[in-house]
Structure formats: C-alpha cells, structure tokens
C-alpha positions as CSV (number, residue, x, y, z in Angstrom):
1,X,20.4,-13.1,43.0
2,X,21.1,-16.1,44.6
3,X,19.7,-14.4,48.1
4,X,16.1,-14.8,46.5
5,X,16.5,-18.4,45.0
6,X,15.4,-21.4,46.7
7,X,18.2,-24.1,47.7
8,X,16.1,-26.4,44.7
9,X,16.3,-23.9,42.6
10,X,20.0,-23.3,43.1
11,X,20.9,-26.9,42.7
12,X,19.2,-27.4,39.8
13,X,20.8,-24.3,38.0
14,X,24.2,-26.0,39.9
15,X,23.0,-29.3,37.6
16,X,22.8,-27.1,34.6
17,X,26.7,-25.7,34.9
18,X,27.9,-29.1,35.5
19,X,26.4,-30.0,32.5
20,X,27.2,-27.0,30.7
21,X,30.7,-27.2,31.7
22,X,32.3,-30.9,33.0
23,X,34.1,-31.2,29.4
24,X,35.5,-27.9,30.2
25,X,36.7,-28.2,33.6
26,X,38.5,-31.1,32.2
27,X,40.2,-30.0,29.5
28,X,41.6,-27.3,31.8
29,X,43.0,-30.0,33.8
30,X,45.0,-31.2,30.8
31,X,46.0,-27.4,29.4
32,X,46.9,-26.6,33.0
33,X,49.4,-29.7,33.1
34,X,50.6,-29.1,29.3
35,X,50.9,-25.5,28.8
36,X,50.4,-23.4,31.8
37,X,52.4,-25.3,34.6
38,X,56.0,-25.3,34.2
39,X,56.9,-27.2,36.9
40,X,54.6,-30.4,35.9
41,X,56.6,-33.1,33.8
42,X,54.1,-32.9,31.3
43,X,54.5,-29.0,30.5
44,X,54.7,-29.1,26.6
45,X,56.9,-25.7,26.8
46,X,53.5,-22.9,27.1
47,X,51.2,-22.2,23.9
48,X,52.3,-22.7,20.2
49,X,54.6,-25.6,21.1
50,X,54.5,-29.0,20.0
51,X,55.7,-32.0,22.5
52,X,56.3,-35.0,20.1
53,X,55.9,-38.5,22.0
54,X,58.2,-41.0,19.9
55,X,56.6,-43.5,21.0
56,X,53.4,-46.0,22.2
57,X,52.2,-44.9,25.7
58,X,53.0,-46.6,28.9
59,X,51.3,-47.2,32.0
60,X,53.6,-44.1,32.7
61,X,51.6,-41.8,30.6
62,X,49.3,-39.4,32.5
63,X,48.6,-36.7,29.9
64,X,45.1,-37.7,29.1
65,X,42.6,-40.4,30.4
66,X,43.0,-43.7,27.4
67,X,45.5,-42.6,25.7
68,X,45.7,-44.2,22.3
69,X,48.0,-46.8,22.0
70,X,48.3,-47.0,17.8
71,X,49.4,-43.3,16.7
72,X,51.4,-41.4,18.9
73,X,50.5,-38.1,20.1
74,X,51.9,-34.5,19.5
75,X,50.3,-32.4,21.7
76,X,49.7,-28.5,21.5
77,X,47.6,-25.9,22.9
78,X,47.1,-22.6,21.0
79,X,46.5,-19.3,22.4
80,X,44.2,-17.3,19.8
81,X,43.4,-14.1,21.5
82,X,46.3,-12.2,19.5
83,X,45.8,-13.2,16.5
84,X,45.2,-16.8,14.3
85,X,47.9,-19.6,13.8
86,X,48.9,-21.3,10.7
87,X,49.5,-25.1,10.5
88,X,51.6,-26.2,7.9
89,X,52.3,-30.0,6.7
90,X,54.0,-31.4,4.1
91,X,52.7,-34.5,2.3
92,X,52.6,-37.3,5.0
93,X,52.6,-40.7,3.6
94,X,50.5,-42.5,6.6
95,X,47.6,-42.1,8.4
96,X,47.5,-38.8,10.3
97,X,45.1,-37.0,12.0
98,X,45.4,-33.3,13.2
99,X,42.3,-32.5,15.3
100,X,41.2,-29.2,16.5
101,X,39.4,-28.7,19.8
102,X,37.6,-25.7,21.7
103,X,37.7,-25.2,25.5
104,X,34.3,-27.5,25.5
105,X,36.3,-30.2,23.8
106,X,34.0,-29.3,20.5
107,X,36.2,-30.0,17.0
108,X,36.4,-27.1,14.7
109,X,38.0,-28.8,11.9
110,X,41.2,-31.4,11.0
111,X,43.9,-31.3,9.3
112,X,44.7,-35.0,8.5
113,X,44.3,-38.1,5.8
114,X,40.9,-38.7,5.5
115,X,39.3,-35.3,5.0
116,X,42.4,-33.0,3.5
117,X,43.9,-35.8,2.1
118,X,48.4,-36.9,2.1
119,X,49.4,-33.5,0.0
120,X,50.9,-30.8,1.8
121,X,49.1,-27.9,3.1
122,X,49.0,-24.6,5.3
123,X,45.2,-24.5,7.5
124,X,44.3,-21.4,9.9
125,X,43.3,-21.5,12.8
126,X,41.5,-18.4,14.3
127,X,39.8,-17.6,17.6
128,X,36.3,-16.2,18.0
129,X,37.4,-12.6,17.7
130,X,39.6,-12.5,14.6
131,X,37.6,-10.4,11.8
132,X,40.8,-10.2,9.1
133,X,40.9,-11.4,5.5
134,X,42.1,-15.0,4.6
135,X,45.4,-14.5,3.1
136,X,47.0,-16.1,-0.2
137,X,48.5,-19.4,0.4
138,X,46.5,-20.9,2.9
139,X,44.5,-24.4,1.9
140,X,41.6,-24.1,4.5
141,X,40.7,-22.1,7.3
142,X,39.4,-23.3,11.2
143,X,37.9,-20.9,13.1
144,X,37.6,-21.9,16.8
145,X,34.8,-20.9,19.1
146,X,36.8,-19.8,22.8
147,X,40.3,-18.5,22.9
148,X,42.1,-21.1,23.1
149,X,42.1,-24.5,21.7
150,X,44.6,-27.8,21.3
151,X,45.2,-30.5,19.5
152,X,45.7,-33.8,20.2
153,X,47.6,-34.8,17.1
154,X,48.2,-38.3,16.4
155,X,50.3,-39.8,13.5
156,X,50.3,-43.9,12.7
157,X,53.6,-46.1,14.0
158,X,54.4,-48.0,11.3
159,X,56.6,-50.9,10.7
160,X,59.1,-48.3,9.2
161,X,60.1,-47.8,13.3
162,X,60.6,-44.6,15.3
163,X,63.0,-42.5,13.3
164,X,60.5,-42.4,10.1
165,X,57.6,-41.6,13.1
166,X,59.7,-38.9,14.8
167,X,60.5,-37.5,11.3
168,X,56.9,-37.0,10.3
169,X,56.0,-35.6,13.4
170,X,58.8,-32.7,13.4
171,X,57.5,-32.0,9.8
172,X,54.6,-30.6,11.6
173,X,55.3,-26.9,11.4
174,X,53.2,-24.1,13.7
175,X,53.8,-20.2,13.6
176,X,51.7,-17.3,14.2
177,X,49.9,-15.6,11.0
178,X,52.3,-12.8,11.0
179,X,55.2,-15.3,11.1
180,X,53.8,-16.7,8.0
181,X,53.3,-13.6,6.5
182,X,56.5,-11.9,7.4
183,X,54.5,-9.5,9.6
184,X,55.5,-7.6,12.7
185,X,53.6,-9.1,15.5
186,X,50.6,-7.0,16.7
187,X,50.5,-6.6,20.7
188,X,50.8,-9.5,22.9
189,X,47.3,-10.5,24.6
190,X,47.0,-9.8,27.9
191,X,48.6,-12.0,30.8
192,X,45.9,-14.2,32.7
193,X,45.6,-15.1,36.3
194,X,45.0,-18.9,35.6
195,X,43.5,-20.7,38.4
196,X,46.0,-23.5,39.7
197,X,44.9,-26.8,39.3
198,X,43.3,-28.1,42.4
199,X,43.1,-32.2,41.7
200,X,40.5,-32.6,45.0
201,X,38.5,-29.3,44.7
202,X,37.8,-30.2,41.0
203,X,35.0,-32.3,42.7
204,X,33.9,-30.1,44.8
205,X,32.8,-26.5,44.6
206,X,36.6,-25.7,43.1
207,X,34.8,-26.5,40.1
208,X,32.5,-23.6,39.6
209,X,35.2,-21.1,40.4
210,X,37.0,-22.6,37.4
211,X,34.1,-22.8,35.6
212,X,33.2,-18.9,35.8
213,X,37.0,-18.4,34.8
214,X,36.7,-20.5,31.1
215,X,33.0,-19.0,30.4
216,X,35.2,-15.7,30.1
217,X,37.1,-16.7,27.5
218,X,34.0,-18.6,25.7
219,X,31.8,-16.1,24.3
220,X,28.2,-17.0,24.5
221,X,27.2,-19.4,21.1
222,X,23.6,-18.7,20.2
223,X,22.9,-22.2,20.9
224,X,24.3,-21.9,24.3
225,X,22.2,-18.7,25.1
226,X,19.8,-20.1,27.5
227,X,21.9,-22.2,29.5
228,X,24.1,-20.0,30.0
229,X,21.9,-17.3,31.2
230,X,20.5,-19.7,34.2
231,X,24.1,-20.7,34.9
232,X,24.4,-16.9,35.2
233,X,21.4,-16.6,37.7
234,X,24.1,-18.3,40.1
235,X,26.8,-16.0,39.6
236,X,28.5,-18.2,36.6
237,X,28.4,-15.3,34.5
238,X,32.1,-15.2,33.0
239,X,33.6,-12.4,34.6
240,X,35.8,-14.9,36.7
241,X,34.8,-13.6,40.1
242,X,32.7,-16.6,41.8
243,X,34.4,-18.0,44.6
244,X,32.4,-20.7,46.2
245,X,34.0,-19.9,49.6
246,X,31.9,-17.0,50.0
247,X,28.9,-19.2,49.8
248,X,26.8,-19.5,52.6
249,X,26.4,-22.6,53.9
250,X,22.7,-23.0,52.8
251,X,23.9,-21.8,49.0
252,X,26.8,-24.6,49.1
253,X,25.2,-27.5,50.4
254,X,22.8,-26.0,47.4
255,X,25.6,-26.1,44.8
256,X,26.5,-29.5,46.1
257,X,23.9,-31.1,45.9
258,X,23.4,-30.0,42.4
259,X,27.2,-31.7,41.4
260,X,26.3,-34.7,42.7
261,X,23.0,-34.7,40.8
262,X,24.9,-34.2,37.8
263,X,28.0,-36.8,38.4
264,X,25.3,-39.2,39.4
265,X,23.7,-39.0,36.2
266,X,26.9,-39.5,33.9
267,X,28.0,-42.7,36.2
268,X,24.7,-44.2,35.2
269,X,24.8,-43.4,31.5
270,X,28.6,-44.6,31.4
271,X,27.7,-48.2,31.9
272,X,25.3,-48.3,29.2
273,X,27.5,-46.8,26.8
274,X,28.2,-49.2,24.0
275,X,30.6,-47.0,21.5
276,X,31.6,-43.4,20.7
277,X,28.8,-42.4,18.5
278,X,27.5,-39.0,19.3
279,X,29.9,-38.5,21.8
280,X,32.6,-36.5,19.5
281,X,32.1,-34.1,16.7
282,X,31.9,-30.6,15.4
283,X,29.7,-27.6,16.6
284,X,27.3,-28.5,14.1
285,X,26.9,-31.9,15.2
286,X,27.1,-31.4,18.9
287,X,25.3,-28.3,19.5
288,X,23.0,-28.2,22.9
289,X,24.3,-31.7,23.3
290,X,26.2,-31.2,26.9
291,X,25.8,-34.7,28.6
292,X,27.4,-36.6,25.1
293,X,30.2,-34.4,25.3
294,X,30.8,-34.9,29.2
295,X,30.3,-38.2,29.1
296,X,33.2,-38.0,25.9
297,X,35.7,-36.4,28.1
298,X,35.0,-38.9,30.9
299,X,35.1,-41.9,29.3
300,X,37.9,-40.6,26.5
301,X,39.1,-37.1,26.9
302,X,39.7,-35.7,23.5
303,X,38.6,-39.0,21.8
304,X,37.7,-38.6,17.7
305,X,34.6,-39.2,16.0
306,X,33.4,-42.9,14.6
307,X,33.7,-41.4,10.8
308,X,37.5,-40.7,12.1
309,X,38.4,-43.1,14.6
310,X,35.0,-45.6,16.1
311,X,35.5,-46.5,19.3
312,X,33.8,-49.4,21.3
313,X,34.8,-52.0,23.6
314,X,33.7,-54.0,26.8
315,X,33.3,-52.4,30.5
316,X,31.0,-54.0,32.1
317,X,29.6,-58.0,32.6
318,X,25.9,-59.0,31.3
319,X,24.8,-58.5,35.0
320,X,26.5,-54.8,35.2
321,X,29.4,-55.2,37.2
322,X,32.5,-54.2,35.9
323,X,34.7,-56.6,34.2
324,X,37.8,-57.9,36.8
325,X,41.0,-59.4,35.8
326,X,40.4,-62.6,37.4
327,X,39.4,-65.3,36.1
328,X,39.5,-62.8,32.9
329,X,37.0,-63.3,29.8
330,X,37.1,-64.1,26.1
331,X,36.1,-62.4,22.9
332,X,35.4,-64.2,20.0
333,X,35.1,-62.4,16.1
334,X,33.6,-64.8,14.0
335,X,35.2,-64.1,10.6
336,X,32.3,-60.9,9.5
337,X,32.2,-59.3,13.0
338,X,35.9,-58.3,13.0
339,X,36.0,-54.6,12.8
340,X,36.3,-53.3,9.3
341,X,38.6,-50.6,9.3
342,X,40.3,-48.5,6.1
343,X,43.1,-47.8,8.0
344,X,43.7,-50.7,11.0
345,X,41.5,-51.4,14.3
346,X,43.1,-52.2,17.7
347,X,42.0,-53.3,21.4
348,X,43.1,-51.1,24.4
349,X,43.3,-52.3,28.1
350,X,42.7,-49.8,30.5
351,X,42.7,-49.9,34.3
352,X,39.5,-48.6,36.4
353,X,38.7,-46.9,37.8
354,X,40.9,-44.0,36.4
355,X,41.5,-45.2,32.6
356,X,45.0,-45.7,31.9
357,X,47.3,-48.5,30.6
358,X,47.4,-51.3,32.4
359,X,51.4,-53.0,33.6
360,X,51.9,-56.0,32.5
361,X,54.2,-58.7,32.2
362,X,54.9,-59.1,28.4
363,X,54.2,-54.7,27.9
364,X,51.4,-55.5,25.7
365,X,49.0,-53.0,26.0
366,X,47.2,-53.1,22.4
367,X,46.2,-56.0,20.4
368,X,44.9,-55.8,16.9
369,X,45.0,-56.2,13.2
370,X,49.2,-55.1,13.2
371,X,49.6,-57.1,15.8
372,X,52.5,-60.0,15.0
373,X,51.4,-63.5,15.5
374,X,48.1,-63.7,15.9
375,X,46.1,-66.9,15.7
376,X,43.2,-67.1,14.0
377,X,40.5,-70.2,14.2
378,X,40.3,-71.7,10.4
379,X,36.9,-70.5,10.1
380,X,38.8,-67.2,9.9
381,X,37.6,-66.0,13.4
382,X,39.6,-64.3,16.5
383,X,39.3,-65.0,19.8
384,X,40.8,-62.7,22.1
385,X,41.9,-63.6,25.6
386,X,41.4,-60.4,28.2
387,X,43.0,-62.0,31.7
388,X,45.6,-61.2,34.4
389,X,46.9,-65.1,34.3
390,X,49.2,-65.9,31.2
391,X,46.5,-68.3,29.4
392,X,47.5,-72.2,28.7
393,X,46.0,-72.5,25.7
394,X,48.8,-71.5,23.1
395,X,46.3,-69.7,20.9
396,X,45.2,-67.9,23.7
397,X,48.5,-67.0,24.7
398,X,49.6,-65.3,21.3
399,X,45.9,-63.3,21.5
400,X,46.5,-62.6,25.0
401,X,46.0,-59.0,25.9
402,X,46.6,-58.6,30.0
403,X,44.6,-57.2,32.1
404,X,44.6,-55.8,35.7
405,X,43.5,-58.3,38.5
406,X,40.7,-56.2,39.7
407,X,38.6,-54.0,37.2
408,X,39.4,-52.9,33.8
409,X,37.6,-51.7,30.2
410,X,38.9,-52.4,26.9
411,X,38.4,-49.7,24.5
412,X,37.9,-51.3,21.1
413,X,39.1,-48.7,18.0
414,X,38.7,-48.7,14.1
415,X,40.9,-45.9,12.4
416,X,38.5,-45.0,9.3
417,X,35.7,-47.7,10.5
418,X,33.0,-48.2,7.9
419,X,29.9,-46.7,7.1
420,X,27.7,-50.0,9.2
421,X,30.0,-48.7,12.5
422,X,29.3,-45.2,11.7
423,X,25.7,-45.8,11.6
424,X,25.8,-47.5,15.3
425,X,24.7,-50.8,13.7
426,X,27.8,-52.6,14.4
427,X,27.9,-54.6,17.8
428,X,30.9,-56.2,20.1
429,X,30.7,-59.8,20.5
430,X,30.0,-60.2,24.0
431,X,32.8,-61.5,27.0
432,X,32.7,-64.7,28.1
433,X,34.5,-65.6,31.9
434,X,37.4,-67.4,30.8
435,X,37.4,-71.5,32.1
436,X,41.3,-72.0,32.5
C-alpha cells in the first residue's frame, strides 16, 4: 500500500496516527516503567499489584509528568485479557478517588467519594472481551475498552499524618473475579513480546512500531473506525508487525514529516491552554476527541476531570513566553476569585520543560487552602508569591511557593471545584513580575 501513496499523502495519514495514538504511546511509557520492567525503580511488582506511595512527591518522583502533590498515589495496572478484576473498598472516611483508565488514557468509571460515595463497596472491572454474567455482591461494574488499563489512585493526606494515609491505602483490596468468587482460575492469557521502552526513538519513528503494537490490544471502537482505517493504509493495522526500519528512505522522511506536523501542532495549542476542561473524561465525553486527550497526557498524564479534580494554573507571560524564576511573579485572589472547592484546592510548581517538582530550599512544593500560615490581606484576598529568591516582604514569604530560576508552570487544582469552574467560566488572576 504504502508503494502507491504519495510522500503527502503518507504524512498526513503519519499526522492522523500521531493523533490517534500520542496518549497511547505515553501511557505505555508509564506501564512499561511500572509493571512490565523489573529492573526500573519504579516497577510496581507486574499487573494486579498496588505500589502505595506514603507520602507527597518529591522532585525525586518520575512516575508520571505533574504528579499531584495533595493525595498520594497508589498505582496499578490491570491485565484484563483472562478474565475481569474486582476492587473492593471499605468505607473511607476522606476524599478518595479510584480512577479507571484505558490504553488511550480514556476513564471508564471511578470508584471514589464523589460519585460512589464513603460506604464500602466491591466494583468490576472487565476488558473488552469479557461476555459473563455480573455476579452477586458486586456494587457496580467498569468495563474497559483495550486490554489493559490502570489506575492512578489517589487518597487525601490529612492532618491525621501518614499511618492513618498508609492505612487507607492498604484497605484497598484487588483480586481476580475468580478469587472473589472462590473460582479455579481459567487459563493464563498469553505471554506478550512487549516492545522495550526506547526514551529517544519515542520521538522518532520508534513511535509507530509501538503504536501498531497497542492498536492490537485495542479493538477498533465504532467511533474510532475511520481513523483507524487510514492509520491502517500505512501499515498501522494492529497486528504489531510495522517496523519503521524497513522504511524506505522516501516513506520515512514521509512518516517524519508527518510527527513533526503533529508535535507542532500540540506545542502551539499547549500555550493557550487555560485549564483542564475537555481534556479528561469518559468514552462518552471524549469520543473522536484525539488532540484534547494528547494534549491531557502532555500537559498532565493521567490528570482527572474538572467535575473531579479542575485544574488550571499559569505557564506562560501576557507576551507568550514562558514564565522564569527570576525576578518571579505574583498572584493575587481577591476574596471571590479564590478557587471554590468542596473538598480543598492547591497550587503546584513544576519545572519546564519536562513537568516535575521543582527543589527548593524550604521543600515546599504545594501551596493552598491546608496550607499552615498563610497570610491573607484584610480584604480577605491572597496573594501568592511564585519566585526563585526568598521574598522580603514577610507576607510574601509565608505565601511563598519557589520556583526554578529559569522556566516553570504552576498547575492550579480544585478537588470537587464548583459548577462556575466546571462550566469553564472561572478565570486565574493573572501574574504580575515581582518588584523586590
């Protein structure tokens, strides 16, 4: 096939699986690390296991691009193919969220405080292929699009301390159905040949080997027809056989110019992106909508939706630069602009031009509503101080939230944000450059 396209229409069928697929080629990057890889320090112990972190990340943590800095994760990946897995939690007396993500980073369902509610609970989760009955005992069932998913589990640090977080976080409990039914086991799926993660080649043509590898264990969604028939045009059909290296050199420059098109494209969006709405979401909310979710996974891999967690923040200056550490900026709330938040809200500095936490003097890495000695004007407004200095100003310096010297983004959160920041009509208050 691809001997009778033309090297335009290659690339632009090259633009389409980018499209199609970025969000997936990511996530593999993180089930790779987590579940596949023993060797890596972030290998969770293979599928079905949870890997409790006890406590706030660090500029240490490298699991996931902005990591949240408010509820620790417990991270697991599931592998459906044999049969479904059933999730069992007690009642949780915090805010917890148990989300559950496809291969495209697409959420099937949660488990968690706002939508299931504190009680306890057993949920399903099945894979695309599972046809059996719904057994007794089970409060709700999640039924997952590819093979395998994950779930980025996160469960609020309170003032109670570590112990009472680590405790609800072991009460998480995850078997396979015929463990929960006192089943034998039926036969184990079959072994895979996963391709090893290749950091450098993911931006290259590396990418649409992997690529054709996940689309086999995605079956094609109706709303996904189309796309993925052009991607298939290309040899991106799913049977895990591409290999870019037997391109020719016309048909690679083809697929790379393609990529760039693509990458290009969500680098200019990701400036202008002013929260997280319509990035995150179910099927039903994000069908056919492949540049939100890539630009999701690049700007906050595995991040929630607004209703569940709304995310905003600063990135770049009026002008479009990126914001730098020096001389730093201010944020001032007024008293009706600060985020309004059932749970709590919290700000989040991350370094650029990869996103994680940013070292610091003082290991303060989140700032927010929780936060101990804040200073607040007597107009009831907040201004926040985002700098690499230590401000003079002792107001300044008890809102301080440190930044990098060069560039950085602050990722601005609202755990169970209210119906004006789920409708996209709440706004930031802009940066100012800090005076000294």
């Amino acid at each position: 096939m691809l001997n009778e396209m033309t090297s335009a229409e290659i690339s632009a069928r090259a633009t389409d699986a980018v499209r199609f697929g970025y969000a997936m080629v990511e996530s593999y990057r993180t089930m790779y690390a987590q579940a596949i890889d023993a060797t890596d320090p972030r290998f969770l112990g293979g599928f079905g296991v949870y890997r409790h972190y006890r406590e706030p990340s660090t500029p240490e943590s490298r699991d996931v691009i902005t990591p949240n800095n408010d509820t620790p994760y417990s991270w697991i990946w599931f592998d459906l193919r044999a049969e479904p897995v059933v999730v069992t939690v007690p009642e949780i007396d915090r805010y917890y969220i148990i989300p559950i993500a496809d291969l495209y980073t697409i959420y099937s369902g949660y488990i968690g405080t706002r939508l299931t509610g504190s009680g306890a609970g057993s949920y399903l989760v099945a894979g695309p292929n599972w046809r059996g009955e719904v057994p007794a005992g089970i409060s709700g069932v999640i039924r997952v699009t590819t093979d395998f998913a994950m779930s980025a589990t996160r469960t609020e640090l309170t003032n109670d301390g570590i112990d009472s977080l680590a405790a609800v976080q072991s009460s998480y409990e995850v078997q396979p159905l015929s463990a929960f039914l006192g089943e034998p086991a039926p036969p184990a799926a079959q072994q895979l040949e996963w391709p090893v993660w290749d950091e450098e080649g993911a931006a290259g043509l590396w990418f649409f080997d992997t690529l054709d590898f996940l689309l086999g264990l995605s079956p094609v969604l109706p709303e996904d027809a189309e796309i993925r028939a052009r991607m298939a045009e290309i040899g991106l059909d799913g049977t895990g056989t591409f290999a870019a290296k037997q391109l020719t050199a016309e048909a690679a420059a083809a697929f790379t110019a393609g990529q760039a098109q693509a990458l290009a494209e969500m680098s200019a969006r990701e400036k202008t992106m002013q929260s997280n709405l319509g990035l995150f979401g179910t099927r039903e909310e994000m069908s056919g909508k492949y540049d939100d979710r890539n630009q999701g996974a690049k700007i906050g891999l595995y991040g929630l939706p607004p209703e569940e967690s709304w995310y905003g923040g600063w990135l770049v200056e009026p002008t479009g630069e990126f914001l730098q550490g020096s001389p730093g900026y201010t944020v001032r709330f007024d008293a009706d602009e600060l985020p309004k938040a059932r749970f709590f809200w919290s700000a989040t500095m991350y370094t650029l031009p990869i996103r994680y936490l940013s070292q610091n003097p003082i290991s303060r890495y989140s700032i927010g509503d929780r936060t101990d000695g804040l200073v607040y004007g007597e107009d009831g407004s907040l201004t926040l101080a985002f700098t690499h200095s230590e401000p003079t100003d002792p107001a300044l310096r008890a809102n301080w939230l440190p930044a990098p010297e060069g560039p950085f983004t602050v990722i601005l959160r609202a755990y169970g944000a209210d119906e004006t920041m789920v409708r996209g009509e709440y706004r930031v208050p802009p940066v100012v450059k800090y005076a000294g």
